[in-house]
Structure formats: C-alpha cells, structure tokens
N, CA, C and O atoms as a Tinker XYZ file with bonds, in Angstrom:
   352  protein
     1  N    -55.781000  -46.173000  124.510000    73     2
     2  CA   -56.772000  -46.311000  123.472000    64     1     3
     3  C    -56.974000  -44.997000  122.726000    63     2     4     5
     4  O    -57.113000  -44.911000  121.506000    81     3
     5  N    -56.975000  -43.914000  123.646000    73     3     6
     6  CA   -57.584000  -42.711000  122.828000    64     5     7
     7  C    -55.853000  -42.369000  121.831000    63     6     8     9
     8  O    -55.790000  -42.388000  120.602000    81     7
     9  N    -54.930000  -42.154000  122.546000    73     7    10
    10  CA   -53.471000  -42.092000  121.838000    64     9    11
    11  C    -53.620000  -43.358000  120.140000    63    10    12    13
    12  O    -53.120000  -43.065000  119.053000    81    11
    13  N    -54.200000  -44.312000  120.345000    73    11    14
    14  CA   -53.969000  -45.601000  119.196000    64    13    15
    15  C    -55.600000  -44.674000  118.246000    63    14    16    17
    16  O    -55.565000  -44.938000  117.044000    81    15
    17  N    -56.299000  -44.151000  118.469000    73    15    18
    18  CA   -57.426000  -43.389000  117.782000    64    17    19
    19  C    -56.684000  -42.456000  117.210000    63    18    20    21
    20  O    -56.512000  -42.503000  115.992000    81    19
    21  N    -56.192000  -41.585000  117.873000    73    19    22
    22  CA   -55.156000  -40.328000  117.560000    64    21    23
    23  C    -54.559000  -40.835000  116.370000    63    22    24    25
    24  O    -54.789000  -40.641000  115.176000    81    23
    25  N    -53.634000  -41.616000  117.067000    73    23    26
    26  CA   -52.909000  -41.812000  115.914000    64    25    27
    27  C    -53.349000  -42.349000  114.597000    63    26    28    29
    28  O    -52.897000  -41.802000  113.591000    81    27
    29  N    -54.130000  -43.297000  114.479000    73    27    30
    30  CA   -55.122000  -43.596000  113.668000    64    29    31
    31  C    -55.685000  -42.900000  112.105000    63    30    32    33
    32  O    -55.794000  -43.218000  110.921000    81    31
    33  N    -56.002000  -41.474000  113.246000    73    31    34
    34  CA   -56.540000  -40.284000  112.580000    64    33    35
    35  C    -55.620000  -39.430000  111.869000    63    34    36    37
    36  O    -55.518000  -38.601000  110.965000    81    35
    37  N    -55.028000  -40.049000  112.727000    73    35    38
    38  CA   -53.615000  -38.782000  111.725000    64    37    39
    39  C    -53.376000  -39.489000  110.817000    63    38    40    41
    40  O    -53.650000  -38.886000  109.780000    81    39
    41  N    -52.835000  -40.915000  110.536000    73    39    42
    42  CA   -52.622000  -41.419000  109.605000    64    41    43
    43  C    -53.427000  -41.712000  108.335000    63    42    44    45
    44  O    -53.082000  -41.898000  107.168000    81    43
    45  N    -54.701000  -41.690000  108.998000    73    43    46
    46  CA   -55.979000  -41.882000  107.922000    64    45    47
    47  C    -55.886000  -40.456000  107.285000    63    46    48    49
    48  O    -56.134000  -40.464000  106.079000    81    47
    49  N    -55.500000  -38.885000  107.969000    73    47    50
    50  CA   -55.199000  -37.593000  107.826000    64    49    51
    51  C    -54.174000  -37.631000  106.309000    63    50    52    53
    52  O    -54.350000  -37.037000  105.245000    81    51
    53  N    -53.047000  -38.608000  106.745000    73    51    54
    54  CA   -52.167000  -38.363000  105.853000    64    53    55
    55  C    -52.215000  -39.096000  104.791000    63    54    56    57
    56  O    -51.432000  -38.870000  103.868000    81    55
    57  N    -52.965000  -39.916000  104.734000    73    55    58
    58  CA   -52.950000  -40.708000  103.828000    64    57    59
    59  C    -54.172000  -40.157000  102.541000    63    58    60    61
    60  O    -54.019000  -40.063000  101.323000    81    59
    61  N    -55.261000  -39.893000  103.321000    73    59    62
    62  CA   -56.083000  -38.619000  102.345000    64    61    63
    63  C    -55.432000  -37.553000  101.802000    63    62    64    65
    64  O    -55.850000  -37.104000  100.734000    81    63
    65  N    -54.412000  -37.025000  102.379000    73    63    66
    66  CA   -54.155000  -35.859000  101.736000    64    65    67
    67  C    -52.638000  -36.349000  100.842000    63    66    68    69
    68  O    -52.008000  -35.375000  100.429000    81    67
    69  N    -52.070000  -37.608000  100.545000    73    67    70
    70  CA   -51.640000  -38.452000   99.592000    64    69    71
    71  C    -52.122000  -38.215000   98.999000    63    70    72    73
    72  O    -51.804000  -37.248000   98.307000    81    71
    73  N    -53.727000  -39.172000   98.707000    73    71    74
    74  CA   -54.424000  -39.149000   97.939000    64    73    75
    75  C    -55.004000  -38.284000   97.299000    63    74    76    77
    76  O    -55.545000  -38.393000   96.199000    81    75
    77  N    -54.923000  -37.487000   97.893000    73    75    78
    78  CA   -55.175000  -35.996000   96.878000    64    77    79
    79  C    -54.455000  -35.509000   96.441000    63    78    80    81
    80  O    -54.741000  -35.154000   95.297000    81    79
    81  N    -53.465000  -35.234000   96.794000    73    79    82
    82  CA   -52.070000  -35.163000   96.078000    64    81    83
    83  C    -51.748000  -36.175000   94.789000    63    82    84    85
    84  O    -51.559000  -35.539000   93.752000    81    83
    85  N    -51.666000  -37.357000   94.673000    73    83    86
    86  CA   -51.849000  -38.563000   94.173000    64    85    87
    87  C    -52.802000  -37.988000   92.819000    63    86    88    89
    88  O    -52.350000  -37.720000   91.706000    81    87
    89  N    -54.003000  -37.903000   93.185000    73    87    90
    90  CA   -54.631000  -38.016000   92.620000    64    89    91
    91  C    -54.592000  -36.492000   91.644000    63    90    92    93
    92  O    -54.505000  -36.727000   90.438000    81    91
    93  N    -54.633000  -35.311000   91.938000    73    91    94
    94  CA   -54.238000  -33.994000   91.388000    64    93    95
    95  C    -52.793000  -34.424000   90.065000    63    94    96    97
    96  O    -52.791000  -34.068000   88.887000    81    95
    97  N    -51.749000  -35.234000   90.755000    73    95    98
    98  CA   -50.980000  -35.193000   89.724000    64    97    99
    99  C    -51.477000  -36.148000   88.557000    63    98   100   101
   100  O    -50.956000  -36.023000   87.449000    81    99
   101  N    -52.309000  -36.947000   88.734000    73    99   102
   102  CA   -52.591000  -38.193000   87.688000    64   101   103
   103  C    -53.373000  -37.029000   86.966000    63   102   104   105
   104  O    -53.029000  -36.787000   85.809000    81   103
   105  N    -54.483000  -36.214000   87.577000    73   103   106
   106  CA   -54.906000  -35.364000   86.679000    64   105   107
   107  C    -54.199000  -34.451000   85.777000    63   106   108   109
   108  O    -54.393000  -34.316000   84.569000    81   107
   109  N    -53.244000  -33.761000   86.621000    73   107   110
   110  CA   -52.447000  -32.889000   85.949000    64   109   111
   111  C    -51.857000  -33.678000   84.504000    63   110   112   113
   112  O    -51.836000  -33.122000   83.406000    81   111
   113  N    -51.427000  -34.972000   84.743000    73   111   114
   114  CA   -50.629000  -35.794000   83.749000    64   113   115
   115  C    -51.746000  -36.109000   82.638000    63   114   116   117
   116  O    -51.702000  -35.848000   81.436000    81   115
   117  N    -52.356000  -36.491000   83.082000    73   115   118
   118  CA   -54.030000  -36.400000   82.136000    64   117   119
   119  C    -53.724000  -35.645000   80.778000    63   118   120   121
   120  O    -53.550000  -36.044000   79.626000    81   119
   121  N    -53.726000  -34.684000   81.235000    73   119   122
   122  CA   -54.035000  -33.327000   80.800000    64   121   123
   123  C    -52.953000  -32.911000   80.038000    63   122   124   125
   124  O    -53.267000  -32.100000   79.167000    81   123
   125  N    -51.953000  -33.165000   80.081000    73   123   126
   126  CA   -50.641000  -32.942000   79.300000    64   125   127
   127  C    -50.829000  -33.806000   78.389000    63   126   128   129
   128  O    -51.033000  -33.472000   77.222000    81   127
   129  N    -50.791000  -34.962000   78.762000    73   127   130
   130  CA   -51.072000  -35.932000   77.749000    64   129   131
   131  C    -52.618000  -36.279000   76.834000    63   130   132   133
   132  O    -52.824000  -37.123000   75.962000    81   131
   133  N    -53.487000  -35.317000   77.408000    73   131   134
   134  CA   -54.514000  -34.625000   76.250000    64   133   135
   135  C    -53.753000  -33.612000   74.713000    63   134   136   137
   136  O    -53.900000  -33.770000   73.501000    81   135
   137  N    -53.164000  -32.872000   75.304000    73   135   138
   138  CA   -52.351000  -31.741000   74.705000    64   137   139
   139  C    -51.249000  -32.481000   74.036000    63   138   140   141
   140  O    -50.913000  -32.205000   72.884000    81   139
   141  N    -50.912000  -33.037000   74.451000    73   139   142
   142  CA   -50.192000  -34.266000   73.237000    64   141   143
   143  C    -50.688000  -34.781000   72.888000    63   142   144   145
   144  O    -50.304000  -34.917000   71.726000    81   143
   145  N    -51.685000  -35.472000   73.109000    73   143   146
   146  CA   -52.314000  -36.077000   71.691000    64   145   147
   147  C    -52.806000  -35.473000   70.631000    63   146   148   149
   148  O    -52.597000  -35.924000   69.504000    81   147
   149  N    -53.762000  -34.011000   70.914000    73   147   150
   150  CA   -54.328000  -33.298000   69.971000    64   149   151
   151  C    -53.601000  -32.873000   69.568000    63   150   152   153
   152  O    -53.920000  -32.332000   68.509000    81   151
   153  N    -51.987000  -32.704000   69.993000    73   151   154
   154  CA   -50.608000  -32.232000   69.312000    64   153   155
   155  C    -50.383000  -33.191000   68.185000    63   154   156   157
   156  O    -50.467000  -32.710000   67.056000    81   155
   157  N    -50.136000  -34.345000   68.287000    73   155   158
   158  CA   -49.883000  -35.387000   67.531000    64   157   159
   159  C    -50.862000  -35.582000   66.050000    63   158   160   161
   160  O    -50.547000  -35.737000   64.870000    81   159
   161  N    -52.554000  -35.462000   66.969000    73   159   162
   162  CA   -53.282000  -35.819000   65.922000    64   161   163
   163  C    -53.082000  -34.485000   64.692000    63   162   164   165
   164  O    -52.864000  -34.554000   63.483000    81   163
   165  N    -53.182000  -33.837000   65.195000    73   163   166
   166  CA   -52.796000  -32.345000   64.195000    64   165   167
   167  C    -52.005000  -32.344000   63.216000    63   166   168   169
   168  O    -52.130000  -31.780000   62.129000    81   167
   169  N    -50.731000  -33.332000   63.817000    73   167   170
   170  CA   -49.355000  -33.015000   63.027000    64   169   171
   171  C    -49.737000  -34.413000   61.644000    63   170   172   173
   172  O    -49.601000  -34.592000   60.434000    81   171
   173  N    -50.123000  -34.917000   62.537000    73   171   174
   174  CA   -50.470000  -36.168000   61.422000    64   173   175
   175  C    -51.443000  -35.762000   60.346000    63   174   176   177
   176  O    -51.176000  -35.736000   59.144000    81   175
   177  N    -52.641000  -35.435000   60.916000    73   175   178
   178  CA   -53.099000  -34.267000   59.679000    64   177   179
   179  C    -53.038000  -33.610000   58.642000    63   178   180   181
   180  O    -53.696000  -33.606000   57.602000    81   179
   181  N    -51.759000  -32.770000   59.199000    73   179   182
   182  CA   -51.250000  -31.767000   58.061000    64   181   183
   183  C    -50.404000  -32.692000   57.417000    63   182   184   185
   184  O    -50.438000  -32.502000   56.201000    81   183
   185  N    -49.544000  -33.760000   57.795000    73   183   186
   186  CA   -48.488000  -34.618000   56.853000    64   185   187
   187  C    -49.596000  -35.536000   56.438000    63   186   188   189
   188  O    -48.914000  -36.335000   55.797000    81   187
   189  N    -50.741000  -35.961000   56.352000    73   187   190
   190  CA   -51.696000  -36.523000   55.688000    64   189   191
   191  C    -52.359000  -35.408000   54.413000    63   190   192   193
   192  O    -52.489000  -35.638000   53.211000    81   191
   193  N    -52.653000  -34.329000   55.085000    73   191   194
   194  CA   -53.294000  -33.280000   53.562000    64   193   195
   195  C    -51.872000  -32.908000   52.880000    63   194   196   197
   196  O    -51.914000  -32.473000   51.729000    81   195
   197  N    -50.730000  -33.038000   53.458000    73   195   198
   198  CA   -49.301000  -32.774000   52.678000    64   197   199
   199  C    -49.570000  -33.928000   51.623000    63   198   200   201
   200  O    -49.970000  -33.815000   50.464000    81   199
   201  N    -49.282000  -34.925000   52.251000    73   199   202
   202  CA   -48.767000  -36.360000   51.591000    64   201   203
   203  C    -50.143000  -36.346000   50.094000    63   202   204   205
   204  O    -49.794000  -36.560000   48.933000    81   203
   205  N    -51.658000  -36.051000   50.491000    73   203   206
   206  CA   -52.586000  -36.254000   49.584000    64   205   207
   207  C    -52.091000  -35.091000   48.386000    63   206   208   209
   208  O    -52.337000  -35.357000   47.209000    81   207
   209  N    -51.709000  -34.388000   48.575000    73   207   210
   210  CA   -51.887000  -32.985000   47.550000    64   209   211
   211  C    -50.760000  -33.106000   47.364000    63   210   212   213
   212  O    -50.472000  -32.105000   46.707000    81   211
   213  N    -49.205000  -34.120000   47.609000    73   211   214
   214  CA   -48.194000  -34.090000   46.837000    64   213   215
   215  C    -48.277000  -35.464000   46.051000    63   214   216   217
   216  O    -47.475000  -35.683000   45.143000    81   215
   217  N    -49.231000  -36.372000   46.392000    73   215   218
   218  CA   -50.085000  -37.362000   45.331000    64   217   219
   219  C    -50.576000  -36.955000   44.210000    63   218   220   221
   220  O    -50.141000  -37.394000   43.145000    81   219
   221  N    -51.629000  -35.989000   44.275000    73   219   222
   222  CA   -52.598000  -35.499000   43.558000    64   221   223
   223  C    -51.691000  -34.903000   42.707000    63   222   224   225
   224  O    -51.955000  -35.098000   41.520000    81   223
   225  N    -50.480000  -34.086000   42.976000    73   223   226
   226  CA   -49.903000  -33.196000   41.900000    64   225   227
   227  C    -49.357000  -34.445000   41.048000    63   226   228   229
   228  O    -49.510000  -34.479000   39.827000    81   227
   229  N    -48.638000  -35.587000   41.844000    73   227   230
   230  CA   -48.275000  -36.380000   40.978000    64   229   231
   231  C    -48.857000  -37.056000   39.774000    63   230   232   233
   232  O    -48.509000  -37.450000   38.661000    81   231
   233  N    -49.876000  -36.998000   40.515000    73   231   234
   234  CA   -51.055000  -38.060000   39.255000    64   233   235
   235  C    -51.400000  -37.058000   38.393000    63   234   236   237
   236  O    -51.339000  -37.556000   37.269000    81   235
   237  N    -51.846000  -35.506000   38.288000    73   235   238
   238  CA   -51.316000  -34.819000   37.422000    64   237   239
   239  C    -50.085000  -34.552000   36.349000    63   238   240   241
   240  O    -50.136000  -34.394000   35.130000    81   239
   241  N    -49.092000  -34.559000   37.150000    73   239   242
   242  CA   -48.010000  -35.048000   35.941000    64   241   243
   243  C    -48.125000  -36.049000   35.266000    63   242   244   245
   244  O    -48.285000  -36.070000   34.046000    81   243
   245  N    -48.065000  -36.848000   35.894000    73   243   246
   246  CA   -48.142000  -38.262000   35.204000    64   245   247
   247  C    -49.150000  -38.242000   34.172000    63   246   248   249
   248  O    -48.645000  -38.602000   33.109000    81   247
   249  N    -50.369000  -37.966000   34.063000    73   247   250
   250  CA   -51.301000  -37.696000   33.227000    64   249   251
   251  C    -50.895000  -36.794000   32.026000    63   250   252   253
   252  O    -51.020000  -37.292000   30.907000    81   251
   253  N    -50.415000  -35.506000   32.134000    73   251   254
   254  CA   -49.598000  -34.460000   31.808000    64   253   255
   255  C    -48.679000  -35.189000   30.239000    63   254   256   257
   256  O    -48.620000  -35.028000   29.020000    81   255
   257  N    -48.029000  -36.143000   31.479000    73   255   258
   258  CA   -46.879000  -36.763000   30.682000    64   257   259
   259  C    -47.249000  -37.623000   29.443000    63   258   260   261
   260  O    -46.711000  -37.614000   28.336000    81   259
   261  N    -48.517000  -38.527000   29.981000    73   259   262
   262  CA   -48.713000  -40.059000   29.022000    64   261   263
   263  C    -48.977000  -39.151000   28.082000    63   262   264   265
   264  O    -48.349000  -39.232000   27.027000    81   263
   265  N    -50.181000  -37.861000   28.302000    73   263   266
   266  CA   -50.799000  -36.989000   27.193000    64   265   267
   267  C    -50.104000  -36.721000   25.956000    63   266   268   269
   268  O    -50.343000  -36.861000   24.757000    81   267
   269  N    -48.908000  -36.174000   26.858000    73   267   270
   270  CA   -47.726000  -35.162000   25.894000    64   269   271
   271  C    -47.047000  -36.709000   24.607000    63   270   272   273
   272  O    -46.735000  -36.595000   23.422000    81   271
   273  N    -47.038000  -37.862000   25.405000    73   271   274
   274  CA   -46.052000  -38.847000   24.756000    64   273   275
   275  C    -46.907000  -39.304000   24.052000    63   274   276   277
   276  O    -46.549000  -39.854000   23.010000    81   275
   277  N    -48.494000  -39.219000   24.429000    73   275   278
   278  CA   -49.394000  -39.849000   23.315000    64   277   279
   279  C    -49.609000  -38.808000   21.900000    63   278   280   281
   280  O    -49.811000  -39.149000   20.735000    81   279
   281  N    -49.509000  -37.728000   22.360000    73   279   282
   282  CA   -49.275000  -36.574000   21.518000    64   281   283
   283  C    -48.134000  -37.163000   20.140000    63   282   284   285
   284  O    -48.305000  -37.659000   19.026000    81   283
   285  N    -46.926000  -36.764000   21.000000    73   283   286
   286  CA   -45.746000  -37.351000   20.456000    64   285   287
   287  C    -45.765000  -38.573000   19.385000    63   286   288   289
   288  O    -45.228000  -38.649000   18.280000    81   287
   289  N    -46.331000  -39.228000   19.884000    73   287   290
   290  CA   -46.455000  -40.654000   18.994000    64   289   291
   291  C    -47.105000  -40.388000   17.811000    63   290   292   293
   292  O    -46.624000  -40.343000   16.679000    81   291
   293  N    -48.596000  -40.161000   18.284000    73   291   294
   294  CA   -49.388000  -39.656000   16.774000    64   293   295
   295  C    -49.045000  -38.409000   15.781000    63   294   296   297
   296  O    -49.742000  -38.109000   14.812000    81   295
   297  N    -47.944000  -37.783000   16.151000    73   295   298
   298  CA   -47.207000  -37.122000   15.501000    64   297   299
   299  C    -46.264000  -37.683000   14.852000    63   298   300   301
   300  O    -46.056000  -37.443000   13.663000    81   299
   301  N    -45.572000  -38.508000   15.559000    73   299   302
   302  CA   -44.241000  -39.140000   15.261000    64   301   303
   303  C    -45.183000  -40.154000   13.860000    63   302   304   305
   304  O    -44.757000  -40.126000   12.705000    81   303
   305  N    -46.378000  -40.926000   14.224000    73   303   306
   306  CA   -47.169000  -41.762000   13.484000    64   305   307
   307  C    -47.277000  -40.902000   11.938000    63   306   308   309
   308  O    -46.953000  -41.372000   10.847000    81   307
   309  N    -47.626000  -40.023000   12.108000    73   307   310
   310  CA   -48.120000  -38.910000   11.071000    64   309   311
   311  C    -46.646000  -38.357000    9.948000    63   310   312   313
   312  O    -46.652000  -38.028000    8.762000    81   311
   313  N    -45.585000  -38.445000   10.883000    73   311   314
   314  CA   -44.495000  -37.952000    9.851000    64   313   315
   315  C    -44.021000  -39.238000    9.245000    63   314   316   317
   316  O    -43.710000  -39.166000    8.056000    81   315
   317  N    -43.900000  -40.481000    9.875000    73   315   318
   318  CA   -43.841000  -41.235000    9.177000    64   317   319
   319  C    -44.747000  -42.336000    8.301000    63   318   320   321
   320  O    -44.212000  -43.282000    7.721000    81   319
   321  N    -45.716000  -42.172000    8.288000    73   319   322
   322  CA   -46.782000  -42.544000    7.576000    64   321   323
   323  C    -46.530000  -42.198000    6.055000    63   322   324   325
   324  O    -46.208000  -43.044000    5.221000    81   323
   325  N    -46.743000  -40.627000    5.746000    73   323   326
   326  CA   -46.850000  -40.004000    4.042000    64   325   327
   327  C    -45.111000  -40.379000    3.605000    63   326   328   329
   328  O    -44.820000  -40.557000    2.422000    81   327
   329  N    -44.430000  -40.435000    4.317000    73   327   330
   330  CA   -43.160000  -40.989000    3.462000    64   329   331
   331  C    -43.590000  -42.181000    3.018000    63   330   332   333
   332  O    -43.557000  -42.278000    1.791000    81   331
   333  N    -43.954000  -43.054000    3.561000    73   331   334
   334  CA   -43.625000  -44.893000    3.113000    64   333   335
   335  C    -45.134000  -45.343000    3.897000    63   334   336   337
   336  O    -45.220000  -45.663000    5.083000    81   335
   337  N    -46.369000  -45.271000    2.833000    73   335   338
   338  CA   -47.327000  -45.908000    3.598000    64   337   339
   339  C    -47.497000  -47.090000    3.685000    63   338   340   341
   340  O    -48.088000  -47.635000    4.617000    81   339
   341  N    -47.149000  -47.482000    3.009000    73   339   342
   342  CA   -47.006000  -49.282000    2.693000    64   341   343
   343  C    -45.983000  -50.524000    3.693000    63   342   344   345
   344  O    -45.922000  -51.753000    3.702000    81   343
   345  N    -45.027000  -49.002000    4.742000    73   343   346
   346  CA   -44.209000  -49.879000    6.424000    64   345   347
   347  C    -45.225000  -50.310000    6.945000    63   346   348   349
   348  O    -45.134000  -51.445000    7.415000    81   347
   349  N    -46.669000  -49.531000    7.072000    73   347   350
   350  CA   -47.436000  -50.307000    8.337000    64   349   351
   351  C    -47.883000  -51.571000    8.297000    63   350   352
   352  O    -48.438000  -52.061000    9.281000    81   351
C-alpha cells in the first residue's frame, strides 16, 4: 500500500511538473504571437496611411488635370468663337 501511495505521488509529481512545463510554453507561445500581431497590425497601418496618401495624391491630379482641360477648352472655345461666331 505505502509503495502504490509512493508511486502515486511521484506520478501526480510528474505530471505537475508537465504541467508546468506545458503550461510555461503555451505562455511563452502567447507571447510571440502577441509580437506578431502588433507586428502585423503595424505593417498594415503603414500600407493603409501608404495606400490613403497615394489616393489623395491621385485625386489631386486628377483634379489638376479636369482643371487644366477645362482651362483648355474655354480657350480652345475663345479662339474659335471671334473667327466664325455664327458655328455655335
């Protein structure tokens, strides 16, 4: 009986210190995989304020552009107007 206790104890011994073991690495893994995520969220971030401010320049040009062609036109309107007013 006392040998089947013994043994018992040891095993209940080893099996706690599994579990702590066990349990230390789930933490450890935790924890890496904290540091990757705030890795991740970061990167996404900066290719999100990238992606907005290579938008923003766009919609600037583009604006830039209609301006310049609306320009263009009422110019283009203007030279041909005093030749022949009577096309429109």
């Amino acid at each position: 009986m006392e040998n089947k206790v013994k043994d018992l104890e040891t095993e209940a011994e080893i099996l706690k210190n599994s579990l702590k073991m066990t349990v230390k690495r789930l933490q450890q893994r935790e924890g890496f995989l904290q540091q990757k995520l705030a890795q991740e969220k970061m990167l996404r971030q900066e290719s999100e304020e990238k992606l907005n401010s290579e938008f923003k320049a766009s919609e600037q040009n583009i604006k830039k552009m209609n301006t310049e062609h609306e320009e263009k036109a009422s110019s283009y309107k203007h030279q041909v107007s005093p030749a022949n007013p009577n096309s429109l």
